[in-house]
N, C-alpha and C positions, 0 to 999 in steps of 0.2 A: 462209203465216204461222203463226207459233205461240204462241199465246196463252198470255198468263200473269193469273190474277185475284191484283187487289190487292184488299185491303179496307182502303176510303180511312178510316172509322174507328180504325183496325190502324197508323197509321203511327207514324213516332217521335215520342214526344212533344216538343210545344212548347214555347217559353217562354211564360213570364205573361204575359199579354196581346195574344201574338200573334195574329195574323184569316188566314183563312183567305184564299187571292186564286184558287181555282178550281180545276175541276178538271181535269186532264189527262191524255193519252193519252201514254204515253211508247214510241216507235220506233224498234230498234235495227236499221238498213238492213244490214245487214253481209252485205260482198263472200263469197260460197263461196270458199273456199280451193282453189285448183286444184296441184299440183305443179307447182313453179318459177315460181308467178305473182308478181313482181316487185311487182306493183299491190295484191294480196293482201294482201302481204307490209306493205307500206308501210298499207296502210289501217287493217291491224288492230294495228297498231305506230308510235305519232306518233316513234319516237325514229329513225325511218329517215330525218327528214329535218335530224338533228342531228349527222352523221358517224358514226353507231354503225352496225358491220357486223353484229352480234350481237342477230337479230332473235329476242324474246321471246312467240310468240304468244299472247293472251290469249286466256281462255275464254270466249264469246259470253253465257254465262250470268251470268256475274259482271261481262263488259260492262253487262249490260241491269243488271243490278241496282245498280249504280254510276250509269247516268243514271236509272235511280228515285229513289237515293239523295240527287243532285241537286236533283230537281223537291224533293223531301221536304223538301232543308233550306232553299230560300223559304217552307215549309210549301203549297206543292201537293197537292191532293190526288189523289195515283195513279188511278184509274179502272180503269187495266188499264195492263200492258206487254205487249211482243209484238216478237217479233225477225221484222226481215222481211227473210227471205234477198236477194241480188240476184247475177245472175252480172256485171251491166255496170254501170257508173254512166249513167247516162240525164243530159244535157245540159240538156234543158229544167224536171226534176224528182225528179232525182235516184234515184226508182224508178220501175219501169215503169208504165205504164198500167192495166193490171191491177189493180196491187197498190193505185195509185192510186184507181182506184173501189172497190175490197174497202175497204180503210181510211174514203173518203168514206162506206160503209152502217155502220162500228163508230164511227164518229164521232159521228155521229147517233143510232146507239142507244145510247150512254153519254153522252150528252148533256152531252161537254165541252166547256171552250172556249178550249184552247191545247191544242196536239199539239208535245212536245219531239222532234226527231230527231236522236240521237246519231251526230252525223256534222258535218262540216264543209259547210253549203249555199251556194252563189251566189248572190249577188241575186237571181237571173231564177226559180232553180229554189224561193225562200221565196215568190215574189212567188206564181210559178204554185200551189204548193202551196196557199197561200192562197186563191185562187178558186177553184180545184177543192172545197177542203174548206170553206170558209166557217166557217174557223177560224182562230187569231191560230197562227203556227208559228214556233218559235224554233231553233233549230239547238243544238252543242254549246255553242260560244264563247260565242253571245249570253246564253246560258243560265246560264255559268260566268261571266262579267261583270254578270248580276244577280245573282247572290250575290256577289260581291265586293262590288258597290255595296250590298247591302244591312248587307255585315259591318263596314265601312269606318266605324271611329269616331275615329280621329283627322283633323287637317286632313291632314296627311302623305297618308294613307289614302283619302281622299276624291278629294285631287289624283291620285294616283296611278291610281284605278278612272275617274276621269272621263275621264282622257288617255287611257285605255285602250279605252273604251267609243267617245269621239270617231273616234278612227282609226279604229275597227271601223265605224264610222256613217256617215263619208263617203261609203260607196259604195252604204249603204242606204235612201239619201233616196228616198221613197214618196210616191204621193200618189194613189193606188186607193183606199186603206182611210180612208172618213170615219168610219167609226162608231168606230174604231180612231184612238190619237194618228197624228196626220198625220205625223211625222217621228219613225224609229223610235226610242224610247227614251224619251228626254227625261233622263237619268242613269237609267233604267230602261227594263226595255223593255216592262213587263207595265201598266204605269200611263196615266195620262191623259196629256195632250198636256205636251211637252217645253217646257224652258223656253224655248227659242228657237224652238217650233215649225214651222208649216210655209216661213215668211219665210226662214228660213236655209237658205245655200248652199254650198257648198264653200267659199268665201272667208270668209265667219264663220264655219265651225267652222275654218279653217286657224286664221286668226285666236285664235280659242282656244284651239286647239292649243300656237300659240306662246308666251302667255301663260302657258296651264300647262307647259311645259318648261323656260319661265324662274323661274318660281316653285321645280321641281323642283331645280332647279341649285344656289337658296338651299337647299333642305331639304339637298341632298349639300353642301353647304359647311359648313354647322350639324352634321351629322353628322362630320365628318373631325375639326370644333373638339372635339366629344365624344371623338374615337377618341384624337386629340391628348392628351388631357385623361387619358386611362387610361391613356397609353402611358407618360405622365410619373409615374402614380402606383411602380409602371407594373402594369395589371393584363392579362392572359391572357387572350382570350377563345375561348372554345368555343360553337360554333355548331348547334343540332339544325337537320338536316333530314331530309325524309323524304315518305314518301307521303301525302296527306292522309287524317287517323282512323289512322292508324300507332302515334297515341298520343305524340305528339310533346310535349304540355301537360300531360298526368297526367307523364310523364317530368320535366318541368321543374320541377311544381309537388313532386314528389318531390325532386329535386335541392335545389332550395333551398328548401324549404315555401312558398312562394309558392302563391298563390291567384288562379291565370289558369285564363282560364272554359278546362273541358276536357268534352268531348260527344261523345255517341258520335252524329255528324252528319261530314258532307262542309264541311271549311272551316268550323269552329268557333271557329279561330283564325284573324284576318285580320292586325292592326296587332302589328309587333314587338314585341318585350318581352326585355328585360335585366335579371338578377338576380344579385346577389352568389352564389358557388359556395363551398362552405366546400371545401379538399380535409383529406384526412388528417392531414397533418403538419401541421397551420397555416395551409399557405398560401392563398392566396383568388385565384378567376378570374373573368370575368365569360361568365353563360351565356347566348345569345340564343335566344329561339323565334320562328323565320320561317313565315312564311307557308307551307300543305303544298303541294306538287307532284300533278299528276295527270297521267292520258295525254293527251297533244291537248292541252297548256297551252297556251292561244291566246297567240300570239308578241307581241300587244300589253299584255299580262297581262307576260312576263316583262322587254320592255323598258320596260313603265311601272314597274313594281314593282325596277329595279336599285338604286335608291337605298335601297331595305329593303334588298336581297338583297348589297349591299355588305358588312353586318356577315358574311357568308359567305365572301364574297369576303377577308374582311382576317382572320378566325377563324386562330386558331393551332392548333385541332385541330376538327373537322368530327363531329358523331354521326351517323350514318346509321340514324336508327330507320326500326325494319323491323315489319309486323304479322305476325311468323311464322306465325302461325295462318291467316293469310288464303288462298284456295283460288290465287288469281292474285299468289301471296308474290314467286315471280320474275319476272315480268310489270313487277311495281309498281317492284321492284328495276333493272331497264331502263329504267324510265319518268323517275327519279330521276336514273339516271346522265346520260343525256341532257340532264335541264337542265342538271345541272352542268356538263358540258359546252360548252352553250350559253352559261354564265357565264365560261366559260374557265378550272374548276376541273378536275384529272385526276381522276377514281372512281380509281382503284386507286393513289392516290398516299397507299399505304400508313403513312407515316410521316405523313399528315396526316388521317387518315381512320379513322374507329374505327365498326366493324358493329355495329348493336346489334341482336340479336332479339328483338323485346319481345313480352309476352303469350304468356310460358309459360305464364301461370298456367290457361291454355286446355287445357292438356294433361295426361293421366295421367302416371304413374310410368315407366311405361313408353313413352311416347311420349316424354315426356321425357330419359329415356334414351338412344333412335335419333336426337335431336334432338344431345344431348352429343356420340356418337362423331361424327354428321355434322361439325357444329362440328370435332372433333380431330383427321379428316381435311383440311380445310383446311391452305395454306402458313402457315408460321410469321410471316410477314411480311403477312397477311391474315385474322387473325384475328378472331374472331365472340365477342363477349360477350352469353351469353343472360341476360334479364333479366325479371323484373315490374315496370312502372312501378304497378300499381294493389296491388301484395300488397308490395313492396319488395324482393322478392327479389333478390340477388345484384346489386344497388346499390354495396354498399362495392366490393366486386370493378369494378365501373364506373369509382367514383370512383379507385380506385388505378391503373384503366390509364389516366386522364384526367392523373393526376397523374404519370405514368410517362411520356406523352407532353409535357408540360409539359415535364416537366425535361428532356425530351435537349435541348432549346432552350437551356437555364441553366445556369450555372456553378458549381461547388461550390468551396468556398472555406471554409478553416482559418483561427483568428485565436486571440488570446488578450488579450484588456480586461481591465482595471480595472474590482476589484468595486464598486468607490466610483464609474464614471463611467456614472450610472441613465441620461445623456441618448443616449450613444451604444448602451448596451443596448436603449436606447427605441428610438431609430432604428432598431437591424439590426431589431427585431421587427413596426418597421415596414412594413420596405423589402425584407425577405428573407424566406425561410423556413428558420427554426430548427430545423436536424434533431436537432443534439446539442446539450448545456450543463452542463458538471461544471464543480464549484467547487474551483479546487487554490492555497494558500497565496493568498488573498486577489485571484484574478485566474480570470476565467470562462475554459478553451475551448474554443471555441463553431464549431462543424458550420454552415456556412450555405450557401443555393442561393440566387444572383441572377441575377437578370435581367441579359442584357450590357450593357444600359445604365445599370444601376449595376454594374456589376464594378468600375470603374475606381475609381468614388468607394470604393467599401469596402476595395478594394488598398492607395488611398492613405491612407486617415484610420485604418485598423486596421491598416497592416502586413498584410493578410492573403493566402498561399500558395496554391496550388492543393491542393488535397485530395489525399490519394493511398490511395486503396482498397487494403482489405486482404487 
């Protein structure tokens, strides 16, 4: 094993009035990589079980420091991490017996009392951990489903992590651990006894289940009347996703000055958010900030959360913020493409999909530099816009390829009005975006990009041509 000291004082700072819920040992199990090991392969890469052939290996270091990061943003207190190699997965515990009793003597002399294992565990193999160690042990999922539960502030929000959590739980019904809630969770899993405690059985949480999937159905009905609603105005929507801490909220809150909480924490942003997008020329889009992506997104996480993840799903153009600075940059980048995937969006479907690098401002002149040619090696049709969401760097350049994708969608269209008719100038300035407008002998004419669900209307109430570039 290889130990690493935290210093649980040392950790990211809190919010205001946050409390502290213990402290913990965090354990990164990770398979040895052997040449052509399939299992390897897939363990150390969650996106091998989402169709992607293009396996990304991740650094073991930056692994373990991401389920630190984890424990940190419940406000956990670290203890120590320690990655603990294994050449097999072990059936009943997931590591060997060995490592089993070494850990049971660090356990005890850090005197914590939850052990996170970053890794996916079995019932049989948490339960066993648990008596061996005479500690509470959480695995990755359960782990990444108490922060959701705890980030989860709207009703939307709420439903969504609960449904999520339930599924995860059916199979975790316990009744070894009295000192410990009787039934794992209760809408958390680190807390006292759940609300339906130890009386409930697979048939009551099924039961639950259903309930919250019908509720879920009204939220995606309310949503589509929403999408409805902008389609008729009709406004554009661009959708950030990306790694979680990618920087996806200082990006947003930059885009349109909006003031969504942005933190340099794992999951700082949980509940959607939608804000008017000013672009260059006039025109206005709506920009959404989704929930971030990690590696091993527990699969109940992404099918509870598709009724958020829908505003991606319908997004006319997709931002793919990236923490270029980050050591596991391409790593994160596979990690990403895979859910989309999973949602049944194409990553390389170019013409909907804009790279964004964010967090140069990490980098010298010269790093920045080998950053640009890398950038201008890329295909013309896969293009990388490097940016600072926290200094604003090379922002407008964003906004212009935001707006640039926009309009291949949209139609350009020539006209000539009456300077006397203020209601239909009102309209186009409404309804369109106004690129040109000279005043010649009492009659405006006027350069405009519409959406094709007004083309028709402006065709016919202006007489107005197709544009012809010069």
């Amino acid at each position: 094993m290889e130990p690493r000291n935290f210093d649980g004082d040392a950790d990211r700072p809190r919010p205001a009035g946050a409390k502290q819920t213990g402290r913990v040992l965090v354990i990164g199990p990770y398979l040895r990589l052997r040449a052509g090991s399939a299992d390897a392969q897939s363990e150390s890469h969650g996106s091998s079980n989402h169709g992607s052939s293009n396996h990304v290996l991740r650094d073991v270091e930056a692994r373990l420091d991401e389920a630190a990061g984890l424990a940190r943003a419940i406000d956990l207190v670290v203890a120590d991490a320690i990655i603990a190699p294994i050449s097999q997965i072990r059936p009943a515990t997931y590591i060997g017996k060995g490592k089993v009793e070494e850990i049971a003597g660090l356990i005890k002399g850090l005197d914590v009392e939850l052990v996170v294992m970053d890794c996916a565990l079995a019932p049989i193999q948490q339960r066993n951990l648990e008596k061996e160690w005479h500690a509470k042990v959480l695995d990755r999922t359960g782990l990444i489903l108490e922060i959701f539960g705890r980030r989860a502030k709207t009703k939307e929000g709420s439903l969504q992590v609960e449904l999520a959590h339930l599924n995860y739980q059916r199979s975790r019904l316990v009744r070894s651990w009295t000192h410990l809630e009787r039934q794992r969770g209760g809408f958390g899993f680190m807390g006292g006894p759940g609300e339906t405690q130890i009386e409930a059985d697979r048939r009551l949480i099924q039961e639950r289940i259903t309930k919250l999937e019908s509720e879920l159905k009204k939220v995606q009905a309310t949503r589509r009347l929403h999408r409805a609603g902008r389609q008729r105005v009709p406004y554009r929507v661009v959708a950030l996703v990306g790694y979680t801490n990618a920087g996806k909220s200082t990006l947003f809150n930059r885009l349109t000055r909006a003031d969504v909480q942005a933190a340099d924490m794992l999951f700082a942003t949980l509940d959607p958010t939608l804000r008017a997008l000013n672009l260059p020329h006039g025109g206005k889009a709506m920009l959404s900030d989704t929930v971030g992506f990690i590696s091993n997104l527990p699969t109940q996480l992404v099918a509870a959360f598709r009724a958020t993840l829908e505003e991606v799903l319908e997004a006319d153009v997709i931002l793919h913020v990236r923490d270029i600075s980050h050591e596991d940059a391409e790593a994160q980048q596979s990690d990403v493409d895979a859910v989309l995937r999973q949602l049944g969006i194409n990553p390389d479907d170019s013409g909907r999909i804009i790279e964004v690098w964010n967090k140069i401002d990490r980098y010298d002149a010269e790093q920045r530099e080998e950053l640009l040619n890398i950038a201008a090696r890329r295909p013309e049709d896969h293009p990388a816009m490097l940016v600072s969401a926290v200094s604003g760097e090379a922002i407008d350049a964003l906004l212009a390829a935001i707006e640039e994708r926009l309009a291949a969608k949209r139609t350009t269209l020539d006209l000539s009005i009456d300077a006397a008719d203020g209601a239909g100038i009102s309209w186009l300035h409404r309804n369109s975006e106004v690129l040109a407008k000279e005043l010649h002998d009492g009659r405006f004419d006027m350069t405009v990009r519409v959406d094709e669900t007004k083309r028709d209307i402006v065709v016919n109430r202006f007489d107005a041509v197709p544009h012809l570039s010069a």
